[in-house]
N, C-alpha and C positions, 0 to 999 in steps of 0.2 A: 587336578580339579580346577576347572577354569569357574569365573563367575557366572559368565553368562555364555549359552552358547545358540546361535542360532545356525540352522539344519538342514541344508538340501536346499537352497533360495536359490533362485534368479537373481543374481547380486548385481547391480548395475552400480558400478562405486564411483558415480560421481565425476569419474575424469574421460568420457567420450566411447571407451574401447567398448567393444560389445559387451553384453552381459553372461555369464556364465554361470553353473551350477556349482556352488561350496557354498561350506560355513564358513561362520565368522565368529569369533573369538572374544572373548572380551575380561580384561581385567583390571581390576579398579581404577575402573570409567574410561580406559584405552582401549581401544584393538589391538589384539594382539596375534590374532594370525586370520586372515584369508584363504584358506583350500582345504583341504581333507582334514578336520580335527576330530584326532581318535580319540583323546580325554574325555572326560566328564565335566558335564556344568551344573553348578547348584542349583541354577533354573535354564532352562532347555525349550527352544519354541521351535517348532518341526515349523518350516516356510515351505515346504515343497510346493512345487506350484504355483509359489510365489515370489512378488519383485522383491527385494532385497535393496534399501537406497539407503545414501546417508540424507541425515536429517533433510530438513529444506531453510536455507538462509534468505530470511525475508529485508529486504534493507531500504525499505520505504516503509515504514510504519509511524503513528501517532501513538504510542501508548504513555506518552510522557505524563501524562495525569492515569491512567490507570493501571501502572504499575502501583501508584501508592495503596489502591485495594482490592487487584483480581489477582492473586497468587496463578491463574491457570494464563489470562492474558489471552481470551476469548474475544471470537472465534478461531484468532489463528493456531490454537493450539488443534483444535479440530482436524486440521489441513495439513499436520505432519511436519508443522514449522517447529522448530527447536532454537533459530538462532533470530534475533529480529534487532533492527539497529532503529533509533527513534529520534526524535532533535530533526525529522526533516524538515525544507520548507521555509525555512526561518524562524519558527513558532516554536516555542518551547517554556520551559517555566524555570529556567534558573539561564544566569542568577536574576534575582527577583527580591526587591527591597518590600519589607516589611507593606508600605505601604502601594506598592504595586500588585499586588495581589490580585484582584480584580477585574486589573486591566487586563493583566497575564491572561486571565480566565477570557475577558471578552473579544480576547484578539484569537484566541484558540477557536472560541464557538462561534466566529467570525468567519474564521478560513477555514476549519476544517470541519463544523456543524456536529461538535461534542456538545451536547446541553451544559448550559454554564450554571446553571443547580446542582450536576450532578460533579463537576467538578469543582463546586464549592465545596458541598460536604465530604467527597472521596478523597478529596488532596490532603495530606496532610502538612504540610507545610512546614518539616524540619531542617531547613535550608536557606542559604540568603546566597551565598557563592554555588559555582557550580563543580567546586571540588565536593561541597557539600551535602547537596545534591545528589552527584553519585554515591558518598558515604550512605544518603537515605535510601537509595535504591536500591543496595549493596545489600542493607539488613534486611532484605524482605525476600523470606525464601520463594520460590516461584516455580511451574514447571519448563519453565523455558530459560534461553540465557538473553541478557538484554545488553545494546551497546549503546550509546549517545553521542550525538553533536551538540555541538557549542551553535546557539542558535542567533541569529544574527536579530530579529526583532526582541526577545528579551535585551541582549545584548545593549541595543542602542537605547532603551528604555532604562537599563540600570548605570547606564554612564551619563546619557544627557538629556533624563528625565522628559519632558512633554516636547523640547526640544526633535529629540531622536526618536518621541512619537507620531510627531510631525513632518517626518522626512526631510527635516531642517539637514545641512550638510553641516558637519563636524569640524569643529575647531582641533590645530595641530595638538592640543591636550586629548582634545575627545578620542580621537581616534590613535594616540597613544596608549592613552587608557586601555581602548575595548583589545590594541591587541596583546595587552598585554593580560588582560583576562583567557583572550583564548590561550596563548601560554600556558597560564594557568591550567585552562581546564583541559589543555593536552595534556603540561605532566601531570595532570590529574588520572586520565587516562580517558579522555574523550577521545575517537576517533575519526572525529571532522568537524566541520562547518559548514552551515548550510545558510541559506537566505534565498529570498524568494523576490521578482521580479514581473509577474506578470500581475495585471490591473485589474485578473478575477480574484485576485486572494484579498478581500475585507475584513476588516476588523468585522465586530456586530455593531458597531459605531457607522460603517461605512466607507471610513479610512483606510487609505490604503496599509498595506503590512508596512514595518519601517524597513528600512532599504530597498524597497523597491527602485527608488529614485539615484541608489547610491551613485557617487560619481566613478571615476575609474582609480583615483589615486584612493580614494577608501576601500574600494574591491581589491586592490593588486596590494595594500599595503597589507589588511588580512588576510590574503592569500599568502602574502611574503611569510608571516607567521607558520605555516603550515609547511614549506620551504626550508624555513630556518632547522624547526624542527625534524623535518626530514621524516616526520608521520603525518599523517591524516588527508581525509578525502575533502572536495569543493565542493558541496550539493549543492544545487542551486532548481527553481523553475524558473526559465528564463523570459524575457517577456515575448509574447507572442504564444509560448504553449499553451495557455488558456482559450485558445482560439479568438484574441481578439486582432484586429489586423493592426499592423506593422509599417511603418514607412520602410525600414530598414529591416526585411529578414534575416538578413545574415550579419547584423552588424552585434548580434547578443555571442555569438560565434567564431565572429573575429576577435573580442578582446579576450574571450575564453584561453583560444588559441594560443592567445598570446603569452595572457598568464602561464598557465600549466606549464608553458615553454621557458619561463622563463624560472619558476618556481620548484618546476621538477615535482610536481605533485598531481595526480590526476583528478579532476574534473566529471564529474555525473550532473547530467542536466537530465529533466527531463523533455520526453520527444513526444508528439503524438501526429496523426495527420488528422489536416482540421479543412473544411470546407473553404475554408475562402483561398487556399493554396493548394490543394488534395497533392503534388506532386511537388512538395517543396522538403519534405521529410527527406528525399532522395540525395537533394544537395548538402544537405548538412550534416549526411552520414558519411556522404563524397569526402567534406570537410575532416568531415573526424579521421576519418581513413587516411589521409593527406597529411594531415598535423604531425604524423608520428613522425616521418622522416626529420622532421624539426626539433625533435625531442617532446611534444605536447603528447597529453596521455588523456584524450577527452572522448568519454563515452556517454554514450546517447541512451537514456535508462527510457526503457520501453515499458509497453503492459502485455500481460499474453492474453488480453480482451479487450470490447472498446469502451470507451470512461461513459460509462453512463449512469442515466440513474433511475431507481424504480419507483415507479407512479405507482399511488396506491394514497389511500384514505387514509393511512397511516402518516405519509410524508405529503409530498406535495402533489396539486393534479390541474388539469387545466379549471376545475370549479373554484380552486380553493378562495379566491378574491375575489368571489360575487358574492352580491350585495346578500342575497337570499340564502346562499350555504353558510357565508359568515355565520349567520341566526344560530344555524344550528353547530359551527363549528366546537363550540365546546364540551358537546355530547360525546361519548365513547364509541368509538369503530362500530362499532356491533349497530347502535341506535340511529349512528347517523346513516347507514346504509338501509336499515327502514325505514326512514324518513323521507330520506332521496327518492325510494321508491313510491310515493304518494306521487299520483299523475298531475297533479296541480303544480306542487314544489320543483316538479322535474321539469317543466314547461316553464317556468318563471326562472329556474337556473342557465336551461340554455339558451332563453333568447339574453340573457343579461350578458353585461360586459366585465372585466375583470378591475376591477380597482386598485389601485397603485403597482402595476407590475415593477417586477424586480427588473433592474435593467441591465443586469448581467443576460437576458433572457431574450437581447437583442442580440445577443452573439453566435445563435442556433438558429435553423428553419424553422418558423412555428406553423408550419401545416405538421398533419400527422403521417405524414410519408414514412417517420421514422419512431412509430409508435408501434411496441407488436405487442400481441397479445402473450404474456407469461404460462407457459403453463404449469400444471400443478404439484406435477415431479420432473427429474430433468432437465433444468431449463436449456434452452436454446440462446448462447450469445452469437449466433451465425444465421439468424433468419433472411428469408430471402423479402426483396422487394417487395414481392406480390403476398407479403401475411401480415404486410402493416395495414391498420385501425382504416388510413384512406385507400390504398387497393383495394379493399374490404368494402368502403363504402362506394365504390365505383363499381362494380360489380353488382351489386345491391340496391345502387338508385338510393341509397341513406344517407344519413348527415352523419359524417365520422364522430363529429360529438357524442352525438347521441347515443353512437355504438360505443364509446369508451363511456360516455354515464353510464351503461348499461350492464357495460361490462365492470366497471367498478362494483356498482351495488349489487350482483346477482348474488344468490348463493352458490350457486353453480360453476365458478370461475374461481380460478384463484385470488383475482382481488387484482392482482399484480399486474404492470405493462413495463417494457423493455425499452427505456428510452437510453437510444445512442447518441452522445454528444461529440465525440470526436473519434474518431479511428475507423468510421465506419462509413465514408464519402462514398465508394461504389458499391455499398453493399456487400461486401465480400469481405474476409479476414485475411488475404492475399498479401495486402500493403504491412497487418503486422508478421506475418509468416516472413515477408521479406528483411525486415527488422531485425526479426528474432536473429536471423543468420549473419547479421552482419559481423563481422569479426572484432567489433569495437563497441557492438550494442551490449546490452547489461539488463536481465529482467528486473523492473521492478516496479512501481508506481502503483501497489496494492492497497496504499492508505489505510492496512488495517487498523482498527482503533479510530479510525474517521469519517465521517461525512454517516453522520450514525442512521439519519433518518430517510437518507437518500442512496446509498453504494454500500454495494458489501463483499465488495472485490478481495479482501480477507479468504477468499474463497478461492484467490487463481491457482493455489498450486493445485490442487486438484482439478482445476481445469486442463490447466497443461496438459494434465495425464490423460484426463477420458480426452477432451477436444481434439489436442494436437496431437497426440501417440497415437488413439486408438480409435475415434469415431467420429471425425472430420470428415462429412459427404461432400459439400461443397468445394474442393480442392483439396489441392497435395496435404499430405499428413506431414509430420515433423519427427524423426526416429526417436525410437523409446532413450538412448545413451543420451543423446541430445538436450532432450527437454529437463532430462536429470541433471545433468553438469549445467543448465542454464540457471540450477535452483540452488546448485550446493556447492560446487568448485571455483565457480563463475563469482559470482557473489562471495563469495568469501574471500575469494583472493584481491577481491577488489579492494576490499575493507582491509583488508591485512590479519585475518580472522586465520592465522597458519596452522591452527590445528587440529581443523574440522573442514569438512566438506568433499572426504574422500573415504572411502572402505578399506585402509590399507593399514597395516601393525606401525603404531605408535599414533597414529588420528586418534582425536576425542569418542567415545561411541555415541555420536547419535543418530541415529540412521531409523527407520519405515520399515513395515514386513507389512505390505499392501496386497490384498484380495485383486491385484487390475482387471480379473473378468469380472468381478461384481463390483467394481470402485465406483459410486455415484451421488455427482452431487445432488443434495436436496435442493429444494424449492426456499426462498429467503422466507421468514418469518418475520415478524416486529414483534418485540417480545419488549416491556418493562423492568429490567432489571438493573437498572443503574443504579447509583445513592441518589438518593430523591424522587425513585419513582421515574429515574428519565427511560427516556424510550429509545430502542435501538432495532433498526434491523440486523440480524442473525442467518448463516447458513452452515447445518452441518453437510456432513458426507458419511457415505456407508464403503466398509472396505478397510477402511485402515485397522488393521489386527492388532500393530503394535506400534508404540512409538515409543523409542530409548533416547535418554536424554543421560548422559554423563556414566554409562552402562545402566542405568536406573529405568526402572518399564514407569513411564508416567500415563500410559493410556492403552487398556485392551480392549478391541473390539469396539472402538469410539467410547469408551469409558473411564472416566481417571480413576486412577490406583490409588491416590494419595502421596504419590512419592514425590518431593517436588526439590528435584537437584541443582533445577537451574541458578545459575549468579550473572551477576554483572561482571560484565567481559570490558577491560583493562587496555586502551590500546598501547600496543606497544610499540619500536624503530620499526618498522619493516622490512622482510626480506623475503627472497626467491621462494617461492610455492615451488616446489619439482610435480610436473605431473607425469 
């Protein structure tokens, strides 16, 4: 009598080989066999006809504040994710001195656009260290398993106060100090370090993140930490991924090189291609490729979509900073879209100009070349040229404006529009296709838990599957084995996560029993469900039958069970993944 058994699946287990038809075994919370099981199981899910994966390991996520009150850790539990690593970036909330609090809070809804209300009230704040920290995240049961970085802006804020808020450079004590806090919070069981570099990531001050500026003997010395120890990963966003321009493209890439090579530890940066270079992603994959004969282990963390964000009267729109919407900005979604529509108000919104633009907002084209219209189920992250807002109005003889006023306030529309900020220069998803396959690239840059009112990329693994598996028209598709090990092998072995991410006797059991001819993603919503009333976009998916977290079924048929097995995941020395 096995615990659990599942029946006749398309098992794609996560390590590349084709998929094939068996069961799969399970007992308490392992696998324990793959192929023919003649036993019996105390509970039994007949998959026939269906994919069969292990979990999905997400390791770009922000939930470092909303572990302390979503036990589900939504949306990405929706999307079949089971493992998520958080601490990226640089931004994090431990360790964090009493009277840092706050700032912790405005540096998060700064860079990553979490509502700093709602992590005021949801935080519970049983922590000053970040061994201790993990002790609080530890106690909180969950349907997922959660892992952490040591983050390099708490960090330099809890050693030298306004100093290391300031991107002030560190005295030979300071920088004693923080590493030996990461110490710390490796034997603690954090599994990296992270910090952030590019001159998009602001505080809500406007400040930059602390270390952006770091110099090299502070970067190589906490890297040397990571080294010493002989665990954990270098996250970093380097400067230029934000798409702002660079004197020095590759000079974020050359001290990378250097470290990992010298440190014996690998490197995850993020990558994307960005308009003022469209063809420089190429070199620096060139690089990563190259590094390894040197011993450097540097991988280029991609997205499997491009980083955009979605326009709607909910977040941000091209009205939102005229003089005449401002009036009514304080009104609720619903009211301000009849109000818009008064032919008066509409006609004094678009001849006005925008007041105090955000000047992050000069790093993008601001015609609407690259505005599409959302639609209402299914969305499309692959639209072509000709269904953006201006082909539309070229076509039409109309003011593109007008047609996205238009299309905002109808009722007739989703509300929603598809703005691509980076990954998307020719129109096509070709450049991240080329990415994905790189033999050194790494999915991930999903920010779920972040950017609440603007992305809800929390949604790719399920892209992956319908987009790149199974219903990409615009170009080559990406094989079903593929996109699977790009979510659960890949990733996990990156992190050093050795006992999950594959279908085979003695792996942890988490794994998907997915519907893939009906798997479809929803349409985003903005829903208010934070602590305080904060607001967030949300996306589910339809298809997912099952999801097992530690043999435990924590969701059928997109509905939680109540079972919530997930912990906090402990890193440990590392060693050889066999695949």
């Amino acid at each position: 009598m096995h615990d659990l058994i599942i029946r006749n699946g398309s098992v794609c287990d996560g390590s590349g080989i084709p998929a094939r038809v068996a069961d799969v075994a399970v007992d308490h919370g392992v696998i324990t066999k793959v192929g023919r099981v003649t036993g019996r199981g105390r509970t039994e899910i007949d998959a026939r006809g269906h994919l069969v994966t292990p979990g999905f390991v997400d390791i770009h996520t922000h939930f470092d504040g909303q572990v302390s009150w979503d036990p589900q850790l939504t949306p990405s539990c929706w999307h079949g994710v089971t493992s998520v690593v958080m601490g990226n970036c640089g931004v994090g909330f431990a360790p964090a001195r009493p009277d840092r609090h706050e700032w912790l809070i405005g540096l998060m809804e700064g860079v990553e656009d979490i509502p700093g209300a709602s992590l005021s009230e949801g935080i519970t704040w049983e922590w000053e260290s970040f061994p201790e920290y993990l002790d609080a995240v530890e106690r909180v049961p969950r349907v997922m398993d959660v892992a952490a970085q040591v983050p390099h802006g708490a960090l330099r804020a809890y050693v030298m106060g306004e100093r290391g808020a300031d991107n002030e450079p560190p005295t030979e004590d300071d920088l004693r100090r923080m590493c030996a806090l990461v110490r710390e919070g490796l034997d603690a069981g954090a599994i990296g370090f992270s910090t952030s570099r590019t001159l998009t990531h602001l505080a809500i001050t406007g400040a930059p993140v602390p270390g952006t500026f770091a110099a090299e003997d502070e970067l190589f010395a906490l890297g040397g930490v990571l080294g010493d120890a002989g665990t954990g990963v270098f996250q970093l966003v380097p400067l230029g991924a934000g798409g702002e321009k660079v004197d020095d493209p590759l000079g974020e890439i050359k001290w990378m090189r250097r470290l990992s090579a010298a440190v014996r530890r690998p490197i995850t940066f993020g990558l994307f291609q960005n308009d003022n270079d469209p063809d420089g992603w190429r070199e620096l994959l060139q690089i990563a490729e190259d590094a390894v004969a040197e011993g450097a282990d540097l991988h280029p963390q991609v997205a499997g979509r491009p980083f955009s964000v979605i326009i709607s009267l909910d977040s941000t729109h091209p009205f939102h900073k005229r003089p005449s919407y401002k009036k009514i900005a304080h009104l609720p979604a619903h009211e301000r879209r009849v109000a818009m529509r008064d032919p008066a108000l509409r006609e004094r919104i678009l001849a006005e100009r925008p007041e105090n633009a955000d000047p992050r907002s000069a790093l993008f084209p601001q015609g609407y070349e690259r505005h599409f219209p959302m639609e209402s189920t299914s969305p499309d992250y692959e639209p072509a040229a000709d269904q953006s807002f201006d082909a539309l109005a070229r076509r039409t003889g109309e003011n593109p404006e007008a047609l996205i006023y238009d299309f905002l306030t109808s009722e007739d529309t989703s509300g929603m529009i598809f703005r691509p900020l980076l990954g998307y220069a020719e129109y096509t998803l070709d450049p991240i296709r080329e990415m994905l396959l790189h033999p050194q690239a790494v999915l991930g840059l999903s920010d779920a838990g972040a950017h609440c009112r603007l992305i809800c990329d929390a949604s790719t693994p399920t892209s992956m599957l319908t987009h790149w598996a199974r219903d990409r028209a615009r170009g080559e598709r990406l094989p079903l084995e593929f996109v699977v090990k790009k979510q659960t092998s890949e990733p996990a072995r990156l992190y050093g996560l050795r006992d999950r991410g594959l279908l085979r006797p003695g792996y942890r059991a988490d794994l998907n029993v997915i519907d893939l001819d009906r798997l479809t993603l929803r349409s985003p919503e903005f829903v208010h469900d934070l602590p305080a009333g904060g607001g967030r976009l949300i996306q589910k998916a339809d298809g997912y039958l099952a999801t097992v977290v530690a043999g435990e079924i924590t969701f059928r048929d997109g509905e939680a069970t109540g079972a919530l097995p997930g912990k906090l995941v402990r890193g440990t020395r590392p060693g050889p993944v066999v695949l």
